[in-house]
C-alpha positions in Angstrom: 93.2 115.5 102.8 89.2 114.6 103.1 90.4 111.8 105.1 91.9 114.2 108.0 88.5 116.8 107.3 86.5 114.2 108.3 88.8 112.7 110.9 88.3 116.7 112.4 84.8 116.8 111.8 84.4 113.8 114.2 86.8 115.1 116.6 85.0 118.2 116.8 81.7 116.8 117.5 82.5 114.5 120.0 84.3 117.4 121.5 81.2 119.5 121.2 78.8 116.6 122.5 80.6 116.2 125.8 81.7 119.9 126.7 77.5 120.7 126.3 76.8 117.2 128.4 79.5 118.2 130.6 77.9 122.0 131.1 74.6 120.5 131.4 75.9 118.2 134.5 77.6 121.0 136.4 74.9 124.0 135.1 77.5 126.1 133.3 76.0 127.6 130.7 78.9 128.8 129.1 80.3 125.4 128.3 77.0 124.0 127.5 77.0 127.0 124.9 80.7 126.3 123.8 79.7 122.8 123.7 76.9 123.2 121.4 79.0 125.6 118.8 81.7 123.1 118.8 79.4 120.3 117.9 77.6 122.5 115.0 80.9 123.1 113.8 82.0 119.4 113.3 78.2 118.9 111.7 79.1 121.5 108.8 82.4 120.3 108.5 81.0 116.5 108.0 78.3 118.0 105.5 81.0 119.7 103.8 82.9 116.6 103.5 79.7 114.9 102.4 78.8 117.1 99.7 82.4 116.9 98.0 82.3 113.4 98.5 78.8 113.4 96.5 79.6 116.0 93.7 83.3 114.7 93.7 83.7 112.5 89.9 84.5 109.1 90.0 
């Protein structure tokens, strides 16, 4: 299962990092916006996935 998390956290902030490049191109703000919440999303998700993989015992 933390394999798919992070698998999703990446997904999500490449997602993120071209819908806000993408917004930024055209000036839409909206998807610049969308963009950026997307991408902030898959950065808590990978330091969620981080921080189980850190406390998690071996």
């Amino acid at each position: 299962m933390a394999a798919h998390e992070k698998a999703q956290a990446k997904g999500e902030q490449v997602e993120g990092k071209v819908k806000k490049v993408v917004g930024g191109a055209v000036g839409n703000e909206s998807l610049k916006a969308k963009g950026q919440a997307k991408e902030s999303k898959g950065d808590l998700r990978q330091a969620k996935e981080k921080a189980k993989d850190t406390v998690k015992p071996e």
